[in-house]
Each structure stands twice: as C-alpha cells, then as structure tokens.
C-alpha positions as CSV (number, residue, x, y, z in Angstrom):
1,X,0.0,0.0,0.0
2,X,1.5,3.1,-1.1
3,X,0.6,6.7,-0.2
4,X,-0.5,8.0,-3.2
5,X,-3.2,4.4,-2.8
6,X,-4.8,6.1,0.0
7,X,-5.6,9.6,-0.8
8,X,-8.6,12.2,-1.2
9,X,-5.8,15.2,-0.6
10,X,-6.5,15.3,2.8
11,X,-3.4,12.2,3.4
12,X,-0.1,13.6,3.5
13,X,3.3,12.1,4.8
14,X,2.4,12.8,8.5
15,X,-1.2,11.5,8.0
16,X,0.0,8.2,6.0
17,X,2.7,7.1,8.9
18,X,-0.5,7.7,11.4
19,X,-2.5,5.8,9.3
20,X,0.1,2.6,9.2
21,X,0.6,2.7,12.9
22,X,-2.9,2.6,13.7
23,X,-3.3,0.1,10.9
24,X,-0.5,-2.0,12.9
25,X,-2.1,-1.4,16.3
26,X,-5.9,-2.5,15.3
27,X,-4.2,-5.9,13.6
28,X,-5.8,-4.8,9.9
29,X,-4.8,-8.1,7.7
30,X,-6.3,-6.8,3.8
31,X,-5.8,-10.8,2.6
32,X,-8.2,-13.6,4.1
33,X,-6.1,-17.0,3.9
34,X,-8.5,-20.2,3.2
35,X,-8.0,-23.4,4.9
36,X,-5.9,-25.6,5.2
37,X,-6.5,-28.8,3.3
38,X,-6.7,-31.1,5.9
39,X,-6.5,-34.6,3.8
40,X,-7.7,-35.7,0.9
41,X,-10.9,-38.1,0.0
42,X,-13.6,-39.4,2.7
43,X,-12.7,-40.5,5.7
44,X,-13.5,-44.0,7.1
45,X,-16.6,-43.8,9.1
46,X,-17.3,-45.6,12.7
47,X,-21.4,-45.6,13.7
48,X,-21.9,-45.5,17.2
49,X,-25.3,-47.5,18.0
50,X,-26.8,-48.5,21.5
51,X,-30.3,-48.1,23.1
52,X,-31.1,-45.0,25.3
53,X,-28.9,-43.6,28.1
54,X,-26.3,-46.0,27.6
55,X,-23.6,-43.1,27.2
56,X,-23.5,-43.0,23.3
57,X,-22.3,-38.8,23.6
58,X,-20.4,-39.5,26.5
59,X,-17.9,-41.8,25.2
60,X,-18.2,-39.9,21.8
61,X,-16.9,-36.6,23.8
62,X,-14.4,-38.7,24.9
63,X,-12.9,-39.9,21.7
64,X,-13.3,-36.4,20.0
65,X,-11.7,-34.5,23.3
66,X,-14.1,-32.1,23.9
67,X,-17.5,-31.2,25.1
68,X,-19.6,-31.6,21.8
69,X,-22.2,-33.8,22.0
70,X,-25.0,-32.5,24.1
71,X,-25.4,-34.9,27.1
72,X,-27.5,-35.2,30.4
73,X,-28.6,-38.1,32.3
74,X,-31.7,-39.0,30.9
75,X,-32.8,-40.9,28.1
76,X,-33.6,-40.1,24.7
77,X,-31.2,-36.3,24.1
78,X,-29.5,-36.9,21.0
79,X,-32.0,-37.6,18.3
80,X,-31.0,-37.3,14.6
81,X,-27.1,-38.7,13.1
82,X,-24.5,-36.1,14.3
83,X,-20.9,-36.7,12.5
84,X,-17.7,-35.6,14.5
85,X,-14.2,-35.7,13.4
86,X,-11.6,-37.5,15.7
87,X,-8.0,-38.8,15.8
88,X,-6.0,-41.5,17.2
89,X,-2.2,-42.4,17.1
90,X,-2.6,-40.0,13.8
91,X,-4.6,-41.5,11.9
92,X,-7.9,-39.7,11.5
93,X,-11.7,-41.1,10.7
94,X,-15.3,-39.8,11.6
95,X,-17.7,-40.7,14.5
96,X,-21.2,-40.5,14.0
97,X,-23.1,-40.0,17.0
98,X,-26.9,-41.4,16.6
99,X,-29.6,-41.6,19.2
100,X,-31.2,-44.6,21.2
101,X,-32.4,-47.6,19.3
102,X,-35.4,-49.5,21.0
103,X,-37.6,-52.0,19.3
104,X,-41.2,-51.6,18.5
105,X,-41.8,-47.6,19.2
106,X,-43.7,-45.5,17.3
107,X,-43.8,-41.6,16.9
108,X,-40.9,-39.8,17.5
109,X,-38.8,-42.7,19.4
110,X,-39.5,-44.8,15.6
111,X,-37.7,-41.6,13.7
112,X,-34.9,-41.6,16.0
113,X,-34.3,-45.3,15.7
114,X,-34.9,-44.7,11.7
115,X,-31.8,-42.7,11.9
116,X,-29.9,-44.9,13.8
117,X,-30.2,-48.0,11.4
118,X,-29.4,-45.2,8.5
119,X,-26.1,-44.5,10.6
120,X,-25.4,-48.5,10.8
121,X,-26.1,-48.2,7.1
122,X,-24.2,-45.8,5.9
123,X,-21.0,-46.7,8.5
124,X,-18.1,-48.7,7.7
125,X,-17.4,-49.9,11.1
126,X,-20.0,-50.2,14.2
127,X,-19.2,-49.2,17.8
128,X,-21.8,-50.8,19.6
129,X,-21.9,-49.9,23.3
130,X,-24.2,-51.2,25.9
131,X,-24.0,-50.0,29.9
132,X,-22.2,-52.7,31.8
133,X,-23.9,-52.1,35.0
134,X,-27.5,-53.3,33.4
135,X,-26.2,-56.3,31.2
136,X,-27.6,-57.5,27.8
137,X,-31.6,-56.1,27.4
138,X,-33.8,-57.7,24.8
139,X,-33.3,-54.4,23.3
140,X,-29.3,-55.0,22.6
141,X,-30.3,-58.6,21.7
142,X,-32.2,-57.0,19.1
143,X,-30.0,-54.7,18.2
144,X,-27.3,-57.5,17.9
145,X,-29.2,-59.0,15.1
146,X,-29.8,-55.6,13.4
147,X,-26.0,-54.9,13.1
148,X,-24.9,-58.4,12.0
149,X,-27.5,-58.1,9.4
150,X,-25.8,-55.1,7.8
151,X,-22.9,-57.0,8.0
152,X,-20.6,-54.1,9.2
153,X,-17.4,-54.9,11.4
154,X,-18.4,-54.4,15.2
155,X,-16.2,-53.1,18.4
156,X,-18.7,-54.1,21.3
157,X,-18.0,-51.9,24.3
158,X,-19.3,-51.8,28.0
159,X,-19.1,-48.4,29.2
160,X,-19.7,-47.5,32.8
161,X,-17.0,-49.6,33.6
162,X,-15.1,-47.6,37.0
163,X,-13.7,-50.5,38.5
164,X,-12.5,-54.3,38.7
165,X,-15.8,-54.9,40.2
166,X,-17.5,-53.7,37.1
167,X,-15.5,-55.4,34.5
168,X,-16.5,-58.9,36.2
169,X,-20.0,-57.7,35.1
170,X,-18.8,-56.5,31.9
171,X,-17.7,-60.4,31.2
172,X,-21.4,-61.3,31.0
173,X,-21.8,-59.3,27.5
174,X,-19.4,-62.2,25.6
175,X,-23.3,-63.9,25.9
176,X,-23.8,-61.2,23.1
177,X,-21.2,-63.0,20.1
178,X,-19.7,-60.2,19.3
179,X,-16.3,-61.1,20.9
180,X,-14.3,-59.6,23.3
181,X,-16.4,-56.4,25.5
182,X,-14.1,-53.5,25.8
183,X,-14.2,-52.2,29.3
184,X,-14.6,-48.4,29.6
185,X,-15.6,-45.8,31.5
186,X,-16.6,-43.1,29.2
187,X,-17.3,-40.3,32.1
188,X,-13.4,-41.3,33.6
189,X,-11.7,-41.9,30.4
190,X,-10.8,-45.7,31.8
191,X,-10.0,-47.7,29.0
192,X,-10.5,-45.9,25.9
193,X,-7.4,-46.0,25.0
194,X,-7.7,-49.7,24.0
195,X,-11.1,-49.2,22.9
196,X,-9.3,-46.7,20.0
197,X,-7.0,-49.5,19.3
198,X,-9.8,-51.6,18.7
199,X,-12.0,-49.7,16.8
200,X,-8.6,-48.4,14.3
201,X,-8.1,-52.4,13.8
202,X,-11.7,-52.6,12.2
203,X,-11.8,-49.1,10.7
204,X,-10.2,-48.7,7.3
205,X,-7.3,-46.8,5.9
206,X,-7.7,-42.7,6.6
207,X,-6.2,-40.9,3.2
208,X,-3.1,-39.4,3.6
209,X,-2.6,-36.2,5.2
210,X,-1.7,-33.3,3.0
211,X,-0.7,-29.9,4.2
212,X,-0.1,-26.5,2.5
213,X,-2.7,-26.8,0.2
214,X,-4.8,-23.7,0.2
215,X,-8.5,-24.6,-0.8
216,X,-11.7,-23.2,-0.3
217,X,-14.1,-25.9,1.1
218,X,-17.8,-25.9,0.6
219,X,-19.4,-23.0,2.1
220,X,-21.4,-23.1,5.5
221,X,-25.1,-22.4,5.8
222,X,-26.4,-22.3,9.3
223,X,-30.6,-22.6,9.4
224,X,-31.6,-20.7,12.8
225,X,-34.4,-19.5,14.0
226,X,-36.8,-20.1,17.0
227,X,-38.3,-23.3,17.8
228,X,-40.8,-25.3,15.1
229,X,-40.5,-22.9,12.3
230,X,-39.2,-25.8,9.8
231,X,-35.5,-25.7,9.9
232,X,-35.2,-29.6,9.6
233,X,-37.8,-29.4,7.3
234,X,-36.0,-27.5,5.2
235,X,-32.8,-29.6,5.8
236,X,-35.0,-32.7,4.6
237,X,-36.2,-31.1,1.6
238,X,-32.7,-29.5,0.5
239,X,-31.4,-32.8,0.7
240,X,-33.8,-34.9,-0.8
241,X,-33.6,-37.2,2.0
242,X,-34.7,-37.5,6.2
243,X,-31.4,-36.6,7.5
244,X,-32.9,-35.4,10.7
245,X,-36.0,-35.6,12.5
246,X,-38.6,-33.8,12.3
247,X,-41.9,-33.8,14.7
248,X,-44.9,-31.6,15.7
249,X,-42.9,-31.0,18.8
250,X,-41.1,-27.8,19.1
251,X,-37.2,-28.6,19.8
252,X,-36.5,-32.0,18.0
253,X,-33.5,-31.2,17.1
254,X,-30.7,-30.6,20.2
255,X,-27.1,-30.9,18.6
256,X,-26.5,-28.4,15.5
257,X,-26.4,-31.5,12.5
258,X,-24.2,-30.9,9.3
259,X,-25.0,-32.1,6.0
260,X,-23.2,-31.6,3.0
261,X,-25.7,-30.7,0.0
262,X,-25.0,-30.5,-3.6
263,X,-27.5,-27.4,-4.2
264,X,-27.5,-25.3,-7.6
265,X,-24.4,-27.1,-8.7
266,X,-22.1,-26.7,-6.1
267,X,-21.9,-28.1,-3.0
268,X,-22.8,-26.4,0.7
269,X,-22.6,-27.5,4.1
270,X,-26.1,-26.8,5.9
271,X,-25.4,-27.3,9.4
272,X,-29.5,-27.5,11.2
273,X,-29.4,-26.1,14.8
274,X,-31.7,-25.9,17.6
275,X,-34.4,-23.6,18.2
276,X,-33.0,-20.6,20.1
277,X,-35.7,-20.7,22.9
278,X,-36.8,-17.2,24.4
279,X,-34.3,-17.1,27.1
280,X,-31.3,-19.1,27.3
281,X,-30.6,-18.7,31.0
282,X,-34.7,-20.1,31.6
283,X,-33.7,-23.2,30.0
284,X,-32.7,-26.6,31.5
285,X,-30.6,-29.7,30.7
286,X,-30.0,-30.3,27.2
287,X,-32.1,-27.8,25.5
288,X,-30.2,-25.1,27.8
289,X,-26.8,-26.7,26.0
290,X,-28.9,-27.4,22.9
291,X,-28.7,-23.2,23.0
292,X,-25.0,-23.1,23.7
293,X,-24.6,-25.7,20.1
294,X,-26.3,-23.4,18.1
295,X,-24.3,-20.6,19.3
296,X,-21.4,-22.0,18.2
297,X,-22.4,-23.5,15.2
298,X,-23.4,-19.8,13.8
299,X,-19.7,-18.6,14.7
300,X,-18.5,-21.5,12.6
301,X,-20.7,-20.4,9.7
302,X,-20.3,-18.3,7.1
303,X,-23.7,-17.5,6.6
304,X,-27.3,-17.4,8.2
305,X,-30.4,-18.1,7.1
306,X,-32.6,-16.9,9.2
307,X,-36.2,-18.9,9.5
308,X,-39.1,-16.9,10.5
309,X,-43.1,-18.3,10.4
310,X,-44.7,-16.5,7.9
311,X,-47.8,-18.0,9.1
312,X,-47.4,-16.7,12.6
313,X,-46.9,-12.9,13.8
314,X,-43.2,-11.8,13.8
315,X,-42.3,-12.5,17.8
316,X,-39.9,-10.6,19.8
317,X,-37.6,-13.6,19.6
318,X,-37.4,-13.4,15.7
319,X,-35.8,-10.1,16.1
320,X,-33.5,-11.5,18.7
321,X,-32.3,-14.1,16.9
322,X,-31.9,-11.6,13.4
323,X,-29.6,-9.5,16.0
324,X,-27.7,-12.2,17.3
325,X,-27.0,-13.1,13.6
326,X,-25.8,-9.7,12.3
327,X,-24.1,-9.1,16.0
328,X,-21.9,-12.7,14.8
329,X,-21.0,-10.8,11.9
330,X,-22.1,-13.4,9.7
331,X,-23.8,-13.2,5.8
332,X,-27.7,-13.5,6.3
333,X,-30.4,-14.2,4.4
334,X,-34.0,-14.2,5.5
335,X,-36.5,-16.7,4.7
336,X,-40.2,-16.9,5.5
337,X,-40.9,-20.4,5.4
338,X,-44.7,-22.2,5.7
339,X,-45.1,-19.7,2.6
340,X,-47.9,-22.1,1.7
341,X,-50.5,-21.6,4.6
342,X,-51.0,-17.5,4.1
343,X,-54.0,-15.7,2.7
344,X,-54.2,-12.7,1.5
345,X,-54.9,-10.8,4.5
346,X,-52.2,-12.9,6.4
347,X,-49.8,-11.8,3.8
348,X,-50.6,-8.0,3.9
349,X,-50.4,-8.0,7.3
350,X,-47.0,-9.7,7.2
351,X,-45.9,-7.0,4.6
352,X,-47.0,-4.8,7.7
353,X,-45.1,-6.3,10.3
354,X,-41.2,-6.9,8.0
355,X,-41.8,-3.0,7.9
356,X,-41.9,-1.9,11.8
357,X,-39.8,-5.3,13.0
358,X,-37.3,-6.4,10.5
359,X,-36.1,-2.6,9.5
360,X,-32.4,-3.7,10.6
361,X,-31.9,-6.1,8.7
362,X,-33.2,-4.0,4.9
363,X,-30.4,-5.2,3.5
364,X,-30.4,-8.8,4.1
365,X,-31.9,-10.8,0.6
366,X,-35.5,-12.3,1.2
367,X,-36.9,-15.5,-0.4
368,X,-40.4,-17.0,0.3
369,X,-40.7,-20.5,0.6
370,X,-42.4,-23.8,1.8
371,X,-40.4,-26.4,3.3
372,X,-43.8,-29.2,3.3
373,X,-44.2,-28.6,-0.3
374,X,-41.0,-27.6,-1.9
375,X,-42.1,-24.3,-2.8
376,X,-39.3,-21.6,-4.2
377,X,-36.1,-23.8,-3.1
378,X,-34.5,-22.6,-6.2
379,X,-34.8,-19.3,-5.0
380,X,-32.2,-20.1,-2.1
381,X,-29.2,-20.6,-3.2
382,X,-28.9,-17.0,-5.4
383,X,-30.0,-15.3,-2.3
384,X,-27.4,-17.2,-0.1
385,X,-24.3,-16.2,-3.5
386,X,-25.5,-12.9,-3.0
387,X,-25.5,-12.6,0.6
388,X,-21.8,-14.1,0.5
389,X,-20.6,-11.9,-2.4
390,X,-21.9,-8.3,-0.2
391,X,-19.8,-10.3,3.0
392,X,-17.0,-10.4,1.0
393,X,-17.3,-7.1,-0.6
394,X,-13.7,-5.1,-0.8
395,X,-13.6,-1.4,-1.9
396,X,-10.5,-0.4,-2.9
397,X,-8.7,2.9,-0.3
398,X,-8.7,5.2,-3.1
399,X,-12.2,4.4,-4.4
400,X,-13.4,4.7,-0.5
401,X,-11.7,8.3,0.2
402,X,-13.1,9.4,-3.7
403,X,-16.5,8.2,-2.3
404,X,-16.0,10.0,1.4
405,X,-14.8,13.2,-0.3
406,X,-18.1,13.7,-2.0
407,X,-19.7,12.7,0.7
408,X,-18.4,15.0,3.5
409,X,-18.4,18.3,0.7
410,X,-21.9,17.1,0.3
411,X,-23.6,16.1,3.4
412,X,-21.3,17.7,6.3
413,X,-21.3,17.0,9.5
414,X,-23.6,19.2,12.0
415,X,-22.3,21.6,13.4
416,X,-22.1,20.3,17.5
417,X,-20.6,22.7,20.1
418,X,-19.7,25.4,17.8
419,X,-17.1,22.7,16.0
420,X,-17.8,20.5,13.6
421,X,-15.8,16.8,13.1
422,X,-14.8,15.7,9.5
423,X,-14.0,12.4,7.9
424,X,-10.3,13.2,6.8
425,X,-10.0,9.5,5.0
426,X,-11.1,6.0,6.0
427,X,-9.8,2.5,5.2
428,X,-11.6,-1.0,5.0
429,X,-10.1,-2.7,7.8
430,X,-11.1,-6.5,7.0
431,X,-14.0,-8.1,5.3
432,X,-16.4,-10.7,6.2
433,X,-17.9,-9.0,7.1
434,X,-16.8,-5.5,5.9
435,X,-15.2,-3.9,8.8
436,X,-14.0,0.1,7.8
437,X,-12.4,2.6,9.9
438,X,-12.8,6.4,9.6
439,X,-10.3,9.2,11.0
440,X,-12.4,11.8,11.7
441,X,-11.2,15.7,13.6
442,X,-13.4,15.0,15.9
443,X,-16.2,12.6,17.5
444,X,-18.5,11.4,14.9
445,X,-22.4,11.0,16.1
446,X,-24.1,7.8,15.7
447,X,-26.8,9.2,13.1
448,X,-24.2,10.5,11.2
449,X,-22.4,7.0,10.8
450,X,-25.6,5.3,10.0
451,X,-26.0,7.9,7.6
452,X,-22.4,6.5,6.3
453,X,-23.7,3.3,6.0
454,X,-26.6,3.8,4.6
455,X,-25.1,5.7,1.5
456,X,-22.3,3.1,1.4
457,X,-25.0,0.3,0.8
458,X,-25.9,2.6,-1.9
459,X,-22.7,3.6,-3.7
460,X,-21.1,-0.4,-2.9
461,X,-24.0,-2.8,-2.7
462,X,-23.0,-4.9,0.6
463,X,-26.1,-6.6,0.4
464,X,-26.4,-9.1,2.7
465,X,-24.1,-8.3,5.1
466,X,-24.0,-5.9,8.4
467,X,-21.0,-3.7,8.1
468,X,-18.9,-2.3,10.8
469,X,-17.8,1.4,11.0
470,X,-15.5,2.4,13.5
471,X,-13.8,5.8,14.0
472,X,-10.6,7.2,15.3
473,X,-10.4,10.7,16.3
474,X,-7.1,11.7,15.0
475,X,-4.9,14.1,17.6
476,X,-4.1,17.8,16.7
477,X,-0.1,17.9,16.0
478,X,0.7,20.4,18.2
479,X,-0.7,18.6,21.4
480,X,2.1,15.9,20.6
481,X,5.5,17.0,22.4
C-alpha cells in the first residue's frame, strides 16, 4: 500500500505514517487466507449404536476431546445422526453420534431409531456400546441382530466400567457373540485407549494427510431460528432425504447436525441447529446446552439463514435471533418459510409487520418458501451467493476516500458545540464481514455514521451483510510533544 493508494488530498506524509501505525495497532490483515487442506478423499466412518442412556455422547466426547455432543442423564437427548471428526495415534476417521435404538416404538422414538439403522447403514465400522452395570436387554439382543444383518465390522463396548468390580459384570456381555467387551468408563476416560485400538483395527485406511494446500471448502449455511419454524424441514427437503427428524414437537432437534448438499451445482454445508428458545438462561438440561450448540455452530458459519413463520406474527424472539445473527458478523439471508398456509390478508399483514420489526436487517436478501411442499427452493441458493458476495465485498482505499470526499463536501457534518468533526480519510479494515475505519477531527455521532452506511450500501451494494464502521479521532499535532 503506497501513499498515493490512500488519498482524497486530505493524506499527506504525516497523516499516511499515522494511518500505518494505527493500521498496525488494530491488527488490519487486507488478505483472508482459506483453509488448510486437511486430507484428501472421505474419511473411514465408525457408527456409534446402543439403546437409550447408555452413554452413546459420553464416550463420543471422549474420543473427539471435547465437550460436543450435548449430554445429560436422561434418556432419549440426541436424536437425529451427528458426525464428528476424531483422531488417534494420527490416523484420522469420523464418528457418528446417533440416538437410542429401541424395538417396537412409534412416533418420535420410531424416527430416532430410523436414523440410527441409516447411521449402521451408511457406516463402515460399528461401535456398539451397551452399559455394563444393566447387562444385555432384549433391546441389545435386538439390536445385535440388526447390526450383523448389515454385515458391518463391530467393536462391542461396555461403558460405565469404573472398576475391577465392574469389569467382572462386563464379562457377562461375551453372551452377546460379538467377541471380546471392551471395558470403559466413558465419564473417567478408563479404558479408551484400547477401545481406540480396537475400533482403528476394524476401521479402514484414513487418506493421507496433506498440508499446504490452500483450498476453499464448501461454504457453510447455518438454518436458525426459534423453535418449530421448519428448519429440519428445510434440511429434509434441500437434501432430498430424512437426515434429521422432524416432529410436531417444538425442539427436536438438540445438537446443530451438518450435512453436505450438492444445491445449484455446487456443493454447501447446511449445518440444522436448535431452536433458540426465548431465554437461554430459563432453559434446563440439554435444551439449555442445545442453545449453547447453536451458538457455536453460527460462529463456525459463514452465513445465516434466518427462518421466521410467515404464518405466525413476527415474535420478539425473531428479532432476537436476526440481532444475534448480524451481532456474529455473519452473511444473512431471510426466509419466510410455511409460505404455503398465508391468505391474502395474512400476507398484507405480514408485509406490515417486515416494515416496523425487521427494518435492521433492509439489507439482508429475502426468499419466500415452503419447506412441506418444496415451494421456491431454487430461490435459495442466489440469495445465499448474494449474501456471501456483499460479506466479501472489498472497496479499494482510493475508491473509499473518492466516495467520502463527496460525501463529506456534500452532506457535512452538524455543526455540535460550535465545531464540527470531519472524515479526513477512512480505510476498509477486514472483510467478512466489511469492517472500515474512519479518521475523523473530531467525534462522529451515531446518526451521522448510520448515515455513512446507509449511502455506502448505496454507492457499494453490501447486500447481505452488516457492516462495521469504527472511528478514530485523530490528535491535533501540536498537542504531541
């Protein structure tokens, strides 16, 4: 970057050495590196199957080494296939978590079992684990047969396993056929190192590991929104498959659930999250870490698609969940699913309400569509493009100071105090989203910087994406000794 880059007249030598130490001190970086490439073709996958509240996301913690899965002691939390990445004595391969399987339900216990004999199905190992301190059940005898129907390579382990005591009951699973039961404790970590062993022995070969590689990955999607507004739906439908459960009952889904989708030829990684309940800090158990999940999930992502009712009247926890989206600083896009169900009056009413509620979020691209019928699916993945192009939006420094020249001669500041601040010259500071900093005379109201923004989304575009102005009120010379 060279001096004459940066200038509207207003930058001379003085000014530019300001800029670059302030550029230095605020950690501006104007090139975003990609990833990594991690390795190279799929990774061998491991299913980890056992009926309820056996300690299926316990020991899958465990073997990832961290606090992933949501877990609490109680039956039936995880519900729909969750894939992890893990490693052991370096090689690497993929752990997908499913929920309890139990024979003869119905309802919502027969979709969660559904997705457990799809995770057997689609494995090529099993890690079969059944709580030592019960024994075999006519549920794992069942289960048993299940997973030697598919054929797949088993590890059989007995968690819950804290002591010699324990692994004298642990004995009693080699009634099961399955060969040796590998004693562990998944809560203590007792045994799991073996249990690795055994499950690498079955698994087979992770590609090689390649490093250096700069790629660019498929781009994340998180679907958020509050509780039963169709996010797995949607998941379902994008994927032309029931990846993940859905049911009448608000809050199916508990741990965010990634998919990759090939979507308007290329491929995407939609990652479906739990419903962000009214207040976290009211919940309890694993919808309160349910909350936490999605959280995270939308910092991983690059952008959000936001899911409101369209059939319902805009709640106060829509716009809490579009703020906590543009807070992230991530891309959004805004779709009004169950598109299907409106009248006419419904939908002028609607028009009504996106005018007073949603007026922060103007810029964010807007598709109407129906998750139940398919309706305007096309129509999502040009407004998700766009939404990443305006994230990734850079203007070069001379455009920008051309752009706050005419501005400032224009549309001045108001006069505050008997003074009144100027924008001497700005800079984009980072994108994704565009982050911009202004050096100003003097302190810049907040009207005045919306009014900024406002007129940048005009001149630039940057639609899709929040944008951050920041300013720095440059020192008079003659204060500095």
């Amino acid at each position: 970057m060279s001096n004459e880059n940066v200038g509207n007249g207003e930058l001379d030598e003085a000014d530019y050495a300001e800029f670059m130490a302030l550029a230095a001190e605020e950690g501006f970086d104007p090139e975003d590196i990609g990833d990594l490439n991690a390795g190279q073709g799929p990774l061998p996958v491991l299913a980890v199957v056992g009926r309820p509240n056996v300690g299926k996301s316990t020991l899958v913690n465990r073997i990832i080494g961290r606090r992933e899965a949501v877990v609490e002691d109680k039956p039936g939390v995880t519900r729909d296939r969750v894939e992890y990445e893990a490693t052991w004595n370096g090689r690497r391969f993929k752990l997908v978590d499913t929920g309890g399987w139990e024979i003869d339900v119905f309802g919502l216990d027969a979709m969660v079992a559904a997705q457990a004999e799809l995770g057997i199905e689609n494995s090529d190992a099993v890690l079969f684990v059944v709580d030592a301190t019960v024994g075999a059940t006519d549920t794992d005898e069942a289960l048993v047969k299940l997973i030697r129907k598919s054929g797949k390579p088993v590890v059989l382990c007995a968690n819950k396993v804290d002591g010699l005591s324990g692994e004298a009951d642990a004995a009693m699973l080699w009634s099961l056929g399955l060969g040796e039961p590998y004693c562990v404790s998944a809560l203590h970590g007792r045994g799991s190192g073996d249990l690795l062993d055994a499950i690498l022995a079955k698994l087979p070969p992770a590609p090689e590991q390649t490093f250096g590689d700069i790629v660019g990955g498929p781009r994340r999607v998180a679907l958020i929104g509050r509780p039963n507004v169709g996010k797995s739906s949607l998941l379902n439908k994008v994927a032309k498959e029931d990846r993940v459960v859905v049911n009448e009952l608000a809050g199916t889904t508990r741990d965010p659930v990634d998919e990759l989708i090939e979507l308007g030829g290329k491929t995407w990684k939609f990652i479906d999250t739990a419903g962000i309940r009214r207040r976290v800090h009211q919940t309890a158990g694993a919808d309160f870490y349910a909350s936490l999940r999605t959280a995270a999930a939308l910092e991983k992502a690059e952008v959000a698609v936001i899911l409101i009712d369209a059939s319902d009247t805009l709640a106060e926890q829509d716009t809490r969940i579009i703020t906590m989206a543009v807070e992230s600083g991530r891309a959004v896009v805004v779709a009004y699913n169950k598109w299907d169900k409106l009248d006419e009056e419904r939908r002028y009413y609607l028009e009504r309400e996106i005018e007073q509620d949603l007026v922060q979020v103007q810029w964010a691209p807007r598709v109407n569509v129906s998750a139940l019928t398919g309706r305007h699916m096309e129509k999502l993945v040009p407004a998700i493009e766009t939404a990443l192009a305006g994230w990734e939006t850079r203007i070069p420094t001379a455009r920008l100071n051309a752009f706050l020249g005419e501005l400032v001669a224009s549309h001045p500041h108001p006069v505050r105090g008997g003074k009144q601040p100027r924008i001497l010259f700005g800079t984009q500071a980072g994108a994704k989203p565009p982050r911009f900093v202004l050096f100003a005379s003097g302190f810049i109201e907040a009207g005045y910087r919306r009014f900024v923004e406002r007129r940048l989304r005009e001149e630039f575009g940057f639609v899709g994406t929040p944008i951050s102005i920041s300013v720095r009120v440059r020192e008079k010379r003659g204060r500095k000794k």
